[in-house]
Structures are given as structure tokens and as C-alpha cells.
N, C-alpha and C positions, 0 to 999 in steps of 0.2 A: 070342916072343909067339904065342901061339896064339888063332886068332879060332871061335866057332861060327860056319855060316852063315846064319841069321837076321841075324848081328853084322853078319857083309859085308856082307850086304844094306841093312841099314839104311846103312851107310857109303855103299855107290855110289848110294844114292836121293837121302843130302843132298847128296853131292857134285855130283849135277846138278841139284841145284835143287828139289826134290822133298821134301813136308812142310811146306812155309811155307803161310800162307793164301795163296789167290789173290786177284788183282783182279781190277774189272772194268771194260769199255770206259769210265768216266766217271774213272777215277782213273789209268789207264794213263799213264807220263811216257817222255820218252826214254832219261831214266837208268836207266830198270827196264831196256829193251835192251842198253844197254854192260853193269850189271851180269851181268844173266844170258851174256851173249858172253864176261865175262871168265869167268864158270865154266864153260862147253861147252865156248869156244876155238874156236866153229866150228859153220856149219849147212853141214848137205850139201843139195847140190842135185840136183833132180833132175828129169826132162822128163813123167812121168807127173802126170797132173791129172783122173785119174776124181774125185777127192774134192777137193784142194786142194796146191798145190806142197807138194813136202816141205820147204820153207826157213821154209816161214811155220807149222810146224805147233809143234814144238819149243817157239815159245814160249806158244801156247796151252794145251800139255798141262801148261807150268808156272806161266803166268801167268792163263790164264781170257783170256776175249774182251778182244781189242786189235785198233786199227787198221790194217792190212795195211799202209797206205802209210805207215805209221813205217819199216817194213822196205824199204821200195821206196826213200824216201829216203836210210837210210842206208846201203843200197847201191847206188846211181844217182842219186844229188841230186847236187846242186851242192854241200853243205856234206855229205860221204859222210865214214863214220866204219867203213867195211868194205870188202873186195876181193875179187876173184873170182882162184881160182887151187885148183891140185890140191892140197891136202891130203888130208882122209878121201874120194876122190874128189873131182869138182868141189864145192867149197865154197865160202860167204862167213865172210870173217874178217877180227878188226880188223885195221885197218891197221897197229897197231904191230908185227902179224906180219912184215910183209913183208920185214924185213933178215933174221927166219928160214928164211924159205925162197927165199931165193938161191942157195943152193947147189943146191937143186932145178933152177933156173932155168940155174946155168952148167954143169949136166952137162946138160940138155936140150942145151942148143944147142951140146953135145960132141955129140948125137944118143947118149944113155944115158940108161934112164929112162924114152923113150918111148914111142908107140905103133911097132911093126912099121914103117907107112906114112909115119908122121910124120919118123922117120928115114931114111929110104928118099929121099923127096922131097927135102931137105934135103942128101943126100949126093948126090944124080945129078944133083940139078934146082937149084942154089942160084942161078943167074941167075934160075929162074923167083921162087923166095921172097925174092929181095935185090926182087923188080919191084913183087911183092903188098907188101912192106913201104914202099917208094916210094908204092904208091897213096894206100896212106893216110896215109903224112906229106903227101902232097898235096893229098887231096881230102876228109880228114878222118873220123872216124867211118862207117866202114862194116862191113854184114854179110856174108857168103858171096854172098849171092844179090846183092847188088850189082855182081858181078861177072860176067862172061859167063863162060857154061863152066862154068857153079858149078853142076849138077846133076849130080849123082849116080846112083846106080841104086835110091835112093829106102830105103836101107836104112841103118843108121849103119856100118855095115861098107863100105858105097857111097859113103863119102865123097868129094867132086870131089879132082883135086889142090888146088884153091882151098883149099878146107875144109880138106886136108891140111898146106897149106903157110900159112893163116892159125893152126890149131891150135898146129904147132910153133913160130911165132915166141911165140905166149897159152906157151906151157910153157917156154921158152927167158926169158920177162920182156922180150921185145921189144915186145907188144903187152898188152896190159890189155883189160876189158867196162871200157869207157865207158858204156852205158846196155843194155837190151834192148830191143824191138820186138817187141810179142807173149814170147814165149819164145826168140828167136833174137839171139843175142849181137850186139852193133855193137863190133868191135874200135876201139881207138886207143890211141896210142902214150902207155907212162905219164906221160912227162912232163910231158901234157895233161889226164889223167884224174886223176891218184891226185898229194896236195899234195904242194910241194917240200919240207919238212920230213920227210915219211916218207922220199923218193929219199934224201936228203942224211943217212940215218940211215948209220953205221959198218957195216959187213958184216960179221958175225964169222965163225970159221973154221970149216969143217965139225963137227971134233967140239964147240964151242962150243953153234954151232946146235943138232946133233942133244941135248945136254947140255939144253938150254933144252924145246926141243919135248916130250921127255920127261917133263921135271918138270909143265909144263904138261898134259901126258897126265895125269900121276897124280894132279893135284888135279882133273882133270876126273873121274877112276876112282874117286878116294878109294882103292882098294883093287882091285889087278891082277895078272895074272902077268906077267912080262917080255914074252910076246906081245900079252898086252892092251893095253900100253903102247907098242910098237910098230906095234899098227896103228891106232892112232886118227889117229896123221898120217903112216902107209903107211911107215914106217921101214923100213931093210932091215935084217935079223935080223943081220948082221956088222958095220953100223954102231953099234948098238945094245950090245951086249954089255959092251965096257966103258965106255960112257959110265953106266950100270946101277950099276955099282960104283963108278963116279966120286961118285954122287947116294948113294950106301948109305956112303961114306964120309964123305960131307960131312953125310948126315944129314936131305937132305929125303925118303930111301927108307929104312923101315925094314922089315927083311926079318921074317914072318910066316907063319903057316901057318895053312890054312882047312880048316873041319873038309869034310873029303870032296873036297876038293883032289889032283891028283897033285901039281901041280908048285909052286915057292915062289911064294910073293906078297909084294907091296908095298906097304904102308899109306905115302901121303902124312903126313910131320909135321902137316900142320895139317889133318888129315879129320876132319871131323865125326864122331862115336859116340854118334847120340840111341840112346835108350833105344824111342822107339815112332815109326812113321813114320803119317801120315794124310794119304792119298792117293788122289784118283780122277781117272785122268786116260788119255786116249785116246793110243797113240803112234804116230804115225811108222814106218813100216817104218825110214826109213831115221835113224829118233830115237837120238843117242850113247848112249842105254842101251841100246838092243837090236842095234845092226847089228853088233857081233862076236857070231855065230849060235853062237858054242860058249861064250860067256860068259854069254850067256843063260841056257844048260841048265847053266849049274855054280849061276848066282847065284841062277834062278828052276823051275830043271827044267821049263824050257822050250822043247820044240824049235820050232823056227821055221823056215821056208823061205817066200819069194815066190813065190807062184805065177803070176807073170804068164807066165811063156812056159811053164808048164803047159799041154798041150792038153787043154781044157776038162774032158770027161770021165775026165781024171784027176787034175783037182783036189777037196784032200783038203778046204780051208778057202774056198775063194772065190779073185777076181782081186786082189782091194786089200787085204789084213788087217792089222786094226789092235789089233796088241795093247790089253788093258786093266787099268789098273793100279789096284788096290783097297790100301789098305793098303801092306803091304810086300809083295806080293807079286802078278804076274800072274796075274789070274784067268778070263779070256774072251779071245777073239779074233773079233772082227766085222770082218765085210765089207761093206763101204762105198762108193756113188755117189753123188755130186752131179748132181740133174738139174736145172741152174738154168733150164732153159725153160721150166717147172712150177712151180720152186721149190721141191723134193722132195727131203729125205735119204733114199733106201734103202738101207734095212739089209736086203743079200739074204742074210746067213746070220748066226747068233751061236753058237758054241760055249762049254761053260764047261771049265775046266781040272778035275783032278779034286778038288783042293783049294779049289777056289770055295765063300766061306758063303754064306748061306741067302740072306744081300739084294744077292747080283752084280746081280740081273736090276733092282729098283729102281734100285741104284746107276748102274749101265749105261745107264738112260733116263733118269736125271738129266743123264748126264755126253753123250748123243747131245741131247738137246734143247737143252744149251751149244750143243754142237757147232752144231748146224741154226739157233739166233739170230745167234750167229758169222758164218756163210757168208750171214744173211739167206736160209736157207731155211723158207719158211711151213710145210710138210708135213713130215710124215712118211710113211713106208711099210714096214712090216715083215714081211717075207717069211717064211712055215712053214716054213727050213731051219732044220735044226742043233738041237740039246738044249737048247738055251736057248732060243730062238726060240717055245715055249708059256709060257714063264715073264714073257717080256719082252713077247708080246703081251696075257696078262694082265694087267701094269703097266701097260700103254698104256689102255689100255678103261675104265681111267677117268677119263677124260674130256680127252686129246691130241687136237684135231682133225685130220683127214686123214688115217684110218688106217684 
């Protein structure tokens, strides 16, 4: 089967969710969350909050304005229907994930898998992490800093041993987020966090799992190369390979070719292939469509990089950039603050792509004043960077207050 790529595209937009009407905060239910969770598989998490956590964005840019603390409960409530653990990096994902990635869990605490330190401590120091793991079967939910000695040199690479040796028992499945405090994880032991019914699920065997986590990749892809599908839940490429052809024989991977592709691709049997996608919606750096940075440029000719640990003067797009998705296709990238002391969205740059139509810059201010009711920001503020940036304060001027 050979795909054009327009086709792709349309494929991995429905496949995340992308195309349907949106709602809005008055019709928002808790089901729309489990649905859209079974089609990502997973919100990555992340500690930057210039604009809004990255956990809670994903479903805005598919569902329109919703209540944050839907998400807060069903990842830290009492009756939680998600968990904290490494997948695409630290992620929340349903619960039924969790007998998948066990295996993750018992090669950690082989000390494989993990950070450098995390290992390290664990092999030299295991009185000190059998002591941290005591603490809190005994004293109950705590964080890092509940702990004496638990400062660091103030950097994430300065992690305390604390940190060190709570992290690897969180990647090992010895400890679970039981809730957070501000942004800073409160460990405890799963048995007390996450229900008995999940624990008591069967553990299937490595290539089981990895068989499962894949397929779940590709309907979250719609349409992938075998590394695409590999990194959405950080797979290792030797893992992977014949579990590939296990799924292509049984049928939920059918092998494919994309026009302007090097390498083969995979259409999920049950992918969507609308014919036209309609779509405006702001993403997430760290949003499941755009964070593999070279599938981007195949499916949108789009390059992308983060620029936050760019020193200033040599960034190309701004500190926070958030792609923007028109149609079937990326057409701008803006850089984005929340100044909630003010109560101020600034928009300090907007670029357009070079394939952007004629109404990005309307569309664009449609889809930032969502954005700025959302967060319950009254202002705006649009900064004279960037090629778009005269087109979009044009749009404004008539008649957006605080600008």
C-alpha cells in the first residue's frame, strides 16, 4: 500500500484526537478524559510552567476549555483512574497500563534502565535505600525535602542521595506519586496509592508487554516507522524488532510506504483515513504529535527544537514555542507567558511557516483568546516580534482589550 503524505497526515491527526468538534467547559464530562487517555496512552509531564503544565495542555488543544482539576483528580484523587511512571519520559497513564510496564520496573531495580546515579546509589548504598524505603512505609507519604540531607546543589543533575535513592525505588515500582505539593512529587508505597485490583492484575512477559505497548503506539500514530513506534514508550530498538513482525503478522500492522519517506511505515488496522481534517489548535512542546522532532519534519516539514536552554541571544523562536495547528497542517509557532499577577497572556513572538494561508493570523487569535479564557487570563499582550506579529496585531485592534 502506498500512502501520499497529506494521507499520513490526515491519519496521525485523527489518530490523536484531532478533527472532531470541540467542547466546552459547560459540557466537559469525565468520560471525554478516559476516552481521549485511551487514544494518546499517556500525557507527558513536565516541570516548566512559563504558560501551563504540559499534562494539562494535550487535552485542551483537543477538547477546548476544561476543568484542570478533572485531571488533578484523576491523577491524585482518592478515586484515580491514572499513574505516574516513565513511559514517554515521566508520564500520567491509565491505570490498566501498569502490568505493562513491569518489566520496566524489574530491570530498574536490576539497576538497567536507569539514571547513571540512580544505579550507582542502589549498588553502593542499598542500606541507605532499604532505610528511605522504611521511612515511608512508616511515616507515610512523603517528598524529598521531608527528609534531612535532601538538598542538593540546586540543579537536577544535583540531585541529594535522597532524591537519588527515592527516584530509583519510583522506577523499580517500589514507590508510586501518591499526590503532589505544589509540583514536587509525595512518594508512597503502591500498595496504598494505586487500587488492589490494578496490583493483582497478571504481569505478562517482556515480549508480551513490549507486543502490547506497540500496538498501543501505533493506534496512538495511526501511521509510523518502526522508530516512531518505538519511542513513544522509550522502547529499545532490539526489543522491539521482532515484536514488529509479530503485530505485521497477526495483522494489527500493515506495512506501507509514505510518499517522501526513507524508511517503511506502519498503518494501524483500525486508523482512521478522513478525507479532510479541520483543526486549530495550539500544542504542547511536549504534545504526542510533535515530541518525536524528526516525525514532525517528515509528517509536517517541520523543524522544531526547544529552546529553553538556548542562550537567549541565540534563540531562533522564543523560550516556550508552541506549535500551531491549522487544518492538516502546522502553520505558526508562538511564544508564549502566562503572567497571572496581571492576568496577562503574552504572546512575545509569532512566526508563520512558509505554507501558512492567508487567515493563520485570525485564526491564531481565535485560538490564543481560548487559550487566555482557559487559564482565566483577562489581557492580552502582543509583542512586534516575528513575521506574523503585524498581521496578528492587526487582528487584535479590533476591538480585544488590553493590548
Amino acid at each position: 500500500m502506498k500512502l501520499s503524505l497529506k494521507e499520513a497526515r490526515r491519519i496521525a491527526l485523527a489518530a490523536q484526537g484531532f478533527g472532531k468538534p470541540r467542547l466546552d467547559g459547560g459540557t466537559f464530562q469525565q468520560g471525554h478524559l478516559g476516552r481521549l487517555l485511551k487514544r494518546t496512552g499517556l500525557l507527558q509531564i513536565d516541570s516548566v510552567s512559563v504558560l501551563v503544565r504540559a499534562h494539562y495542555m494535550p487535552l485542551f488543544s483537543r477538547l477546548g476549555s476544561y476543568p484542570v482539576g478533572v485531571l488533578d483528580e484523576a491523577a491524585w484523587g482518592g478515586k484515580r483512574t491514572l499513574f505516574e511512571y516513565w513511559a514517554h519520559e515521566a508520564s500520567l497513564l491509565p491505570l490498566d497500563l501498569h502490568p505493562l510496564l513491569r518489566w520496566r520496573m524489574a530491570r530498574a531495580a536490576a539497576g538497567q534502565g536507569v539514571y547513571g546515579r540512580l544505579g550507582t546509589i542502589a549498588r553502593e548504598r542499598p542500606d541507605f535505600v532499604t532505610a528511605t524505603l522504611a521511612a515511608i512505609r512508616d511515616r507515610g507519604p512523603l517528598a524529598a525535602s521531608d527528609f534531612e540531607g535532601s538538598k542538593g546543589n540546586g540543579s537536577w543533575w544535583g540531585w541529594s542521595d535522597v532524591k537519588c535513592a527515592l527516584e530509583y525505588l519510583f522506577w523499580a515500582g517500589m514507590l508510586t506519586t501518591r499526590t503532589r505539593r505544589g509540583f514536587e512529587r509525595l512518594y508512597d508505597l503502591p500498595e496504598r496509592a494505586l487500587p488492589g485490583k490494578i496490583l493483582n492484575l497478571p504481569t505478562p512477559d517482556e515480549a508480551g508487554a513490549h507486543r502490547e505497548l506497540l500496538a498501543l503506539s501505533a493506534r496512538a500514530h495511526g501511521i509510523g516507522t518502526a522508530n516512531d513506534l518505538r519511542d513513544y514508550f522509550r522502547l529499545d530498538a532490539t526489543d522491539v524488532k521482532p515484536r514488529i513482525a509479530e503485530l505485521v503478522e497477526e495483522g494489527t500492522l500493515l506495512p506501507v510506504e509514505v510518499e517522501g519517506w526513507k524508511h517503511q511505515a506502519y498503518l494501524h488496522r483500525d486508523a482512521r483515513r478522513p478525507r479532510r481534517i479541520d483543526a486549530a489548535a495550539l500544542l504542547s512542546p511536549f504534545d504526542p504529535l510533535v515530541w518525536e522532532r524528526s516525525r514532525s519534519e517528515r509528517l509536517f516539514d517541520f523543524r522544531y527544537r526547544l529552546e529553553i536552554y538556548t542562550p537567549v541571544e541565540k534563540r531562533q523562536h522564543g523560550y516556550y514555542v508552541l506549535p500551531f495547528l491549522l487544518g492538516d497542517r502546522l502553520a505558526a509557532r508562538v511564544d508564549l507567558k502566562a503572567e497571572r499577577a496581571t492576568g496577562t497572556l503574552h504572546v512575545l513572538a509569532v512566526h508563520a511557516e512558509p505554507h501558512a494561508p492567508a487567515h493563520t493570523a485570525e485564526a491564531l487569535l481565535a485560538e490564543l483568546r481560548h487559550m487566555a479564557d482557559w487559564l482565566l487570563l483577562e489581557r492580552m499582550s502582543i509583542a512586534d516580534r516575528g513575521d506574523l506579529a503585524p498581521a496578528l496585531r492587526q487582528a487584535a485592534a479590533s476591538g480585544l482589550s488590553g493590548i
